[in-house]
C-alpha positions in Angstrom: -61.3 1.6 -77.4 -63.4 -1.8 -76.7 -66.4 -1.6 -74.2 -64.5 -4.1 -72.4 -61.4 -1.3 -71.6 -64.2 0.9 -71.3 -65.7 -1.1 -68.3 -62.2 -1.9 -66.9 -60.9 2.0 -66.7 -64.5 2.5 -65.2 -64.1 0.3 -62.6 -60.3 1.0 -61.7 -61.7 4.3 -60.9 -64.1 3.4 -58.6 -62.3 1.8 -56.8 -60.8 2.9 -53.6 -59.2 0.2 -51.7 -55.8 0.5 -52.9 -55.5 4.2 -52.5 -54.9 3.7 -48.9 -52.4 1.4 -48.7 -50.3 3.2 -50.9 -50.6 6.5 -48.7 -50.0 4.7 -45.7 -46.8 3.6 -47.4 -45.8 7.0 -48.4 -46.6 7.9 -44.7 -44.5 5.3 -42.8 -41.2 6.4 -44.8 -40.9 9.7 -42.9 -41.8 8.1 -39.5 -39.4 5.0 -40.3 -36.9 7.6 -41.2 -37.6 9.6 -38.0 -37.5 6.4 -35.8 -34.0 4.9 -37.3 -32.4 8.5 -36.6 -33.0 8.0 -33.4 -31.9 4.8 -33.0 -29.0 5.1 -34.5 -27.7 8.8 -33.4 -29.3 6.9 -29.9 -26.0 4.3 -30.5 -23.6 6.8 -32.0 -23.7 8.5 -28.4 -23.0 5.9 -26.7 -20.4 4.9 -28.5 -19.6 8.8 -27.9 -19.5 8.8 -24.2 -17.3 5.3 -24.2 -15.2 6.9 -26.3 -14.8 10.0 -23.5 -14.7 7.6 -21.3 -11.3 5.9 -22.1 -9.6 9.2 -23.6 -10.1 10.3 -19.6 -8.6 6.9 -18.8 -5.9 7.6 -20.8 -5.0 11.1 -20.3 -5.2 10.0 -16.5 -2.5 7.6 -17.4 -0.3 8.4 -19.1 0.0 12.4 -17.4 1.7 10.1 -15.2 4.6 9.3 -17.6 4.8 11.8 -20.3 7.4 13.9 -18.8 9.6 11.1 -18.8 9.1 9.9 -22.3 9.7 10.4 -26.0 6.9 12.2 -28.1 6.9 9.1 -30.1 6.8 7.0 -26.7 4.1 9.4 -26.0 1.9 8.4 -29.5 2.6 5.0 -28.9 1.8 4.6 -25.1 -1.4 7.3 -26.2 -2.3 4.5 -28.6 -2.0 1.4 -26.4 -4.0 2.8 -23.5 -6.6 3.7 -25.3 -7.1 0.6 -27.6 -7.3 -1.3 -24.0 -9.8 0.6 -22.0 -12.1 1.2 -25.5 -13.6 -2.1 -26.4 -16.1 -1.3 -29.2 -16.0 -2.9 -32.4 -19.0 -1.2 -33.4 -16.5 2.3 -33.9 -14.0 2.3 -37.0 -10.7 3.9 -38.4 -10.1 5.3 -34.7 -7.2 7.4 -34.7 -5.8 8.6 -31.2 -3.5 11.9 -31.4 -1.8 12.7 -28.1 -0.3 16.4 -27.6 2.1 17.2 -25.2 2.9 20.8 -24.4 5.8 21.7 -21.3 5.5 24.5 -19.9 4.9 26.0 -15.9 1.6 24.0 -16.1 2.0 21.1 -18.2 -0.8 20.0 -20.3 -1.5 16.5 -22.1 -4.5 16.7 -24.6 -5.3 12.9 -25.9 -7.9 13.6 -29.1 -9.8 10.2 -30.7 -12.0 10.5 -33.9 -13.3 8.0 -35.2 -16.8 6.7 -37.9 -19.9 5.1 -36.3 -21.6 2.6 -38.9 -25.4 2.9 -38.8 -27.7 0.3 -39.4 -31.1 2.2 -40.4 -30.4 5.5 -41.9 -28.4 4.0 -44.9 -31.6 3.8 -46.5 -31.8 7.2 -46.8 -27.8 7.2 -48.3 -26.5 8.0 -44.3 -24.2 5.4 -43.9 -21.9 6.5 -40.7 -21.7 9.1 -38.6 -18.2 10.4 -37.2 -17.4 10.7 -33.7 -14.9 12.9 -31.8 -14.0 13.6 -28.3 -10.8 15.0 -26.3 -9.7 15.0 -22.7 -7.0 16.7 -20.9 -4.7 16.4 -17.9 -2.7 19.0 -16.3 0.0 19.2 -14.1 3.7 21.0 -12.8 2.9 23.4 -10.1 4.1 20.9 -8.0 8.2 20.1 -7.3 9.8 17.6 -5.6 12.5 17.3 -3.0 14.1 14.0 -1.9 16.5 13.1 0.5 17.6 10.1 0.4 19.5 8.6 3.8 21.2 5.2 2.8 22.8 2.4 4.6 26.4 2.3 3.8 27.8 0.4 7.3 29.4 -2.6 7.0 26.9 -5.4 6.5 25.4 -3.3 3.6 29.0 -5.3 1.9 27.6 -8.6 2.4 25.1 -10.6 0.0 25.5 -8.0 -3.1 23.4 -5.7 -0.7 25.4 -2.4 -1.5 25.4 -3.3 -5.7 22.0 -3.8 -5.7 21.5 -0.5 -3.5 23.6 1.5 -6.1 21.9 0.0 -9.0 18.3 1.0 -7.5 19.1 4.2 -6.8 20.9 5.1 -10.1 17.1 3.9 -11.6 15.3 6.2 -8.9 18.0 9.3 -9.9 16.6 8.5 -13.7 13.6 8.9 -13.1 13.3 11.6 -11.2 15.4 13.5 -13.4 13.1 12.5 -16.2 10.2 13.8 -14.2 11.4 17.4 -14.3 9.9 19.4 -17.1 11.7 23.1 -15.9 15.3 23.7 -13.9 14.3 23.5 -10.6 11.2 20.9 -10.6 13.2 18.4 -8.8 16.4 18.5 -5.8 17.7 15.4 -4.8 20.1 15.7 -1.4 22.2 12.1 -0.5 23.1 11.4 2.8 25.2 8.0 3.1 25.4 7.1 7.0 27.2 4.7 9.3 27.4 5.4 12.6 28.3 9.5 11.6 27.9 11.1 8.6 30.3 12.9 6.3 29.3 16.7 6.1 33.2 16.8 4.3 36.9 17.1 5.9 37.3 20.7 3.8 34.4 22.2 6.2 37.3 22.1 9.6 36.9 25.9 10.3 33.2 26.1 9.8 31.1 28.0 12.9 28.5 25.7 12.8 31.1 22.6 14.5 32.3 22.6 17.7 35.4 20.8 18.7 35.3 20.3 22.6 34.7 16.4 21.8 37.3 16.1 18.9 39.9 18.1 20.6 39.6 15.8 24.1 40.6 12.4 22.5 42.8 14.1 19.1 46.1 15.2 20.5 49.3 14.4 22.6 49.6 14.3 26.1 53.7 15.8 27.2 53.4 11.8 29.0 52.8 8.9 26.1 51.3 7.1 29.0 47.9 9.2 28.5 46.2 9.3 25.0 43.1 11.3 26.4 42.7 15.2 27.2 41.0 14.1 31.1 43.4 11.7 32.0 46.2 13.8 30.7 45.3 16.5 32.1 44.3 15.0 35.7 47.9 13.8 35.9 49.1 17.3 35.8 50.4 17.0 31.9 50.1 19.3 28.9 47.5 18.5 26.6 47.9 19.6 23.1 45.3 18.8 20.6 45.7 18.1 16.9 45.1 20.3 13.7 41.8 20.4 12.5 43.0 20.2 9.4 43.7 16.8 9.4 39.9 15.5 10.4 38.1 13.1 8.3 34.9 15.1 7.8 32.3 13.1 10.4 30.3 14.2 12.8 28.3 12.3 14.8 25.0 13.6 17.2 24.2 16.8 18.2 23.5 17.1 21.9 19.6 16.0 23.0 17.7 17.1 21.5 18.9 18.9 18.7 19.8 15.2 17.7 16.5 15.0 16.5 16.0 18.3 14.4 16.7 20.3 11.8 17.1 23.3 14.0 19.8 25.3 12.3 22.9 25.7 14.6 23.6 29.0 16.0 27.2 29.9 17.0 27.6 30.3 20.4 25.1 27.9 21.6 27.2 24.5 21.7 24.3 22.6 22.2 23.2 23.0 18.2 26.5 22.9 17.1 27.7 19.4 14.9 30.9 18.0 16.8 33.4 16.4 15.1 34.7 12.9 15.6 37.8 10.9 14.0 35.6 8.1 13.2 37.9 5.6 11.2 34.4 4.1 9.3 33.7 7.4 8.5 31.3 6.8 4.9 31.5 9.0 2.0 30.8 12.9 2.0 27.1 13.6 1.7 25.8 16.0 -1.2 23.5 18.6 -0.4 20.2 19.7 -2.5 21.0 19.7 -5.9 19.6 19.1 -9.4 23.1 18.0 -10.4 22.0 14.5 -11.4 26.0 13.6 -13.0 27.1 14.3 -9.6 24.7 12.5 -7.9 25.5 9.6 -9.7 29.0 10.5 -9.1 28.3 10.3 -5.0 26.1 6.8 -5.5 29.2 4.9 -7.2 31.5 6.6 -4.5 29.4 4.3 -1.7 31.6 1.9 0.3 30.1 0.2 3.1 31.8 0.1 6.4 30.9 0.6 10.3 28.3 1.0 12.6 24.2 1.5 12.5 23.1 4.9 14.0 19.6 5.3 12.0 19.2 8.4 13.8 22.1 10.3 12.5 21.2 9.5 8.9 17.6 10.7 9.4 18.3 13.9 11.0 21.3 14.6 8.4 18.1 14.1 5.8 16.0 16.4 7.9 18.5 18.8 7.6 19.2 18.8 4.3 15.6 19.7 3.5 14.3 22.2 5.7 16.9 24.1 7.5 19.6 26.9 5.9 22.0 25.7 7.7 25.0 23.9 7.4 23.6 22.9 3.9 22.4 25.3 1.7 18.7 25.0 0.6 17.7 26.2 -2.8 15.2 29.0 -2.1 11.3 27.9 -2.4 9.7 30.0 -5.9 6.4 31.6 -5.0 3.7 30.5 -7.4 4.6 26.2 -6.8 3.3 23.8 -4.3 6.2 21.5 -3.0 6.5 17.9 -1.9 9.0 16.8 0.4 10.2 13.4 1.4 12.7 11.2 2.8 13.8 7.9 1.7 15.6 5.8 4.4 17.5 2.7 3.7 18.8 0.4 6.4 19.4 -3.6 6.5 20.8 -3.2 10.2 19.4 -2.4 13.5 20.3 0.2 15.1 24.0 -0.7 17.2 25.6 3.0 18.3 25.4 6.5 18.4 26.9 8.9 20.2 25.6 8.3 23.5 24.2 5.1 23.6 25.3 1.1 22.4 21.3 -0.5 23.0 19.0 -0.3 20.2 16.0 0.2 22.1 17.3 3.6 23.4 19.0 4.4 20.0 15.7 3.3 18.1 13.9 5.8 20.6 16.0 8.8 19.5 15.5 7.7 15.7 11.4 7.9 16.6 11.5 11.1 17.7 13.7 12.2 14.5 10.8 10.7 12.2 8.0 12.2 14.3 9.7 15.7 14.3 10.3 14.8 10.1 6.6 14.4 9.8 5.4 17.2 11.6 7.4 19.5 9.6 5.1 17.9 6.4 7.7 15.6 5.0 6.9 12.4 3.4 9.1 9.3 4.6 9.4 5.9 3.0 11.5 3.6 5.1 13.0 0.5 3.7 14.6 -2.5 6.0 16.5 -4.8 3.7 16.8 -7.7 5.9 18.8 -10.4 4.6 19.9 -12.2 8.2 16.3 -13.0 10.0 16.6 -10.0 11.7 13.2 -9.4 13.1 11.2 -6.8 11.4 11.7 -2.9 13.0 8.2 -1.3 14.6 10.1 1.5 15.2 10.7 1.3 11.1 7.4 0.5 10.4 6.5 3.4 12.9 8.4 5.4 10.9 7.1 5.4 7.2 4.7 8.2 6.7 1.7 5.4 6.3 2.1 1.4 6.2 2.2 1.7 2.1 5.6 3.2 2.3 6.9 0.6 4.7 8.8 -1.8 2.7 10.4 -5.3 4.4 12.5 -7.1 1.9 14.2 -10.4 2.3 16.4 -10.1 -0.5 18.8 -7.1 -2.2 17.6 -7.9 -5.7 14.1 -6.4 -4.2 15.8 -3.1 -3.4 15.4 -2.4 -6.9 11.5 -3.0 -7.5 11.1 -1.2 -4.7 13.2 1.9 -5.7 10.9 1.8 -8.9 7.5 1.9 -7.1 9.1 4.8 -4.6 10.3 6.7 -8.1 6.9 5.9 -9.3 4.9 7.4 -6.0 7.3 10.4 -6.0 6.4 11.0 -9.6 3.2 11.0 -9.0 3.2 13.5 -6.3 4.4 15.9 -8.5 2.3 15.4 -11.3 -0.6 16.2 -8.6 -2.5 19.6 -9.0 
């Protein structure tokens, strides 16, 4: 070795002012390392709570739905919600993975994983971090009962108003019956009304009519010059009144104010009693509860419109079909579910006659009272005025509805359907509710 190495190896020893530079390096790496975990695992929950964030959006949704779709309907709608209410680019190969079970409490589980790039810890080989979260929604202790009281008097014939009726209510039946997970999660009753209603001709001997109206204006007087029981009878003459076999099926009120309720009738006490009447508009039979949805859609295509407006009638006949056990037959309530119950009323008339009355303020009084009592007993009640002819728009209607959200005035049939579809939609919803 030279003495010039000599002095240079000397030297390099002495001296210290590189030493420290190249510990402070070796001392920042750690803390560098420390500082971009944070940072980034800082981001990666973040993107971890926007990510729970839109699986609740989307389990919230589409709970809403999935009994009435397809499980690949479900993966696809599972998908689209989610890719809307999640907007990070910053969160890759995402995968959403929706599962459905059916049961007495129905349960949808939307899952999303996804990988988080990082932007400081790749220096130490980290590149991403994965991300997972899962929400659920559950639902089905609730079931649904619907009556539905429609229009079928004679102006319902004019401006495609009874085709577009049929068509909404033949979406509403879908979906309803689309919305029912187990046997008995939804009972539909259809009461079509004019100025009676149709409880069904084979019914004559039933205990729950009573025939003191029917029989006075039915029969033949021994003189042809009377054609009613009192006149006949005043004159001295032999009144004999028809078979009761041969009545139509309506009815029309009950005495005030059973004309109002759904107080079952008791045999022996006229007043509660249905009495028959030969009314030659008499509409279509109604159908009681039932989850028969064939039939139903049987009893909407059997609809013809003819007659009179009584409102009331309708409404009570809805009532009835509901809440009492009388004349209709009301499925037993199972222990264990909460129930929802509501009426959907469809007019695009004023109310013209009832039994005891030809104004429509004292007729729209009676029809009030039948809502009021309706609500009181906890049913929900959507009222719908289809008015086609400037009529002007019914407070008593509007009265009516359970709130002013399920009052709907339409000016034209083609609206009966979109509105059908948000009442199918509301009713759905109730009983998806927990």
């Amino acid at each position: 070795m030279t003495a010039r190495s000599q002095t240079f190896l000397s030297t390099f020893r002495r001296d210290k002012a590189g030493t420290t530079a190249v510990i402070f390096a070796l001392a920042l790496m750690p803390i560098m390392t420390a500082l971009g975990t944070a940072i980034d695992y800082a981001r990666a929950a973040n993107a971890r709570a926007s990510l729970q964030n839109a699986l609740d959006a989307t389990a919230l949704l589409l709970g809403k739905e999935a009994p009435m779709l397809t499980d690949s309907q479900i993966n696809e709608k599972a998908t689209l919600y989610f890719t809307r209410m999640f907007n990070r680019d910053d969160v890759i190969n995402v995968t959403v993975t929706p599962t459905y079970v059916k049961s007495g409490d129905s349960t949808l589980t939307v899952t999303a994983t996804g990988d988080f790039p990082l932007v400081i810890l790749p220096i130490v080989g980290i590149n991403s971090l994965p991300i997972q979260s899962s929400s659920q929604a559950a639902w089905g202790n609730t079931r649904l009962r619907v009556a539905l009281a429609l229009d079928n008097t004679g102006s319902m014939a004019s401006s495609n108003k009874m085709t577009a009726l049929k068509t909404a209510s033949h979406k509403l039946l879908t979906q309803l019956q689309t919305s029912a997970v187990n046997t008995g999660d939804v009972y539909v009753s259809i009461v079509p009304f004019s100025k009676d209603v149709n409880v069904g001709s084979s019914n004559y001997n039933a205990s729950w009519l009573r025939w003191d109206l029917w029989d006075a204006v039915n029969g033949t007087c021994s003189s042809t010059s009377y054609t009613k029981k009192s006149t006949c009878e005043a004159n001295g003459k032999v009144w004999t009144p028809k078979a009761h076999s041969i009545w139509n099926g309506c009815v029309t009120d009950r005495d005030q104010s059973y004309d109002t309720t759904a107080t079952a009738p008791v045999a022996g006490t006229p007043a509660t009693l249905f009495p028959p009447e030969q009314y030659s508009n008499c509409p279509v039979s109604l159908m009681a509860l039932s989850s028969d949805f064939v039939s139903m859609h049987s009893k909407i295509d059997a609809m013809t419109p003819t007659g009179n407006t009584n409102q009331t009638v309708g409404l009570q006949w809805a009532f009835q079909s509901l809440v009492a056990n009388s004349p209709l037959a009301v499925p037993p309530l199972t222990p264990g579910y909460k129930y929802q119950q509501a009426i959907i009323l469809l007019t695009d008339g004023l109310n013209t006659e009832n039994r005891f009355s030809t104004s429509q303020s004292a007729i729209d009084a009676r029809t009030k009272i039948a809502c009021d009592n309706a609500k009181a007993a906890n049913l929900i009640i959507y009222t719908v005025q289809v008015n086609t002819g400037g009529d002007p728009t019914s407070t008593m209607l509007q009265q009516c509805a359970s709130d002013a959200t399920k009052f709907f005035l339409l000016t034209d049939p083609n609206q009966i359907v979109s509105t059908f579809d948000q009442i199918a939609t509301s009713l759905s919803t109730l009983r998806l509710a927990k």
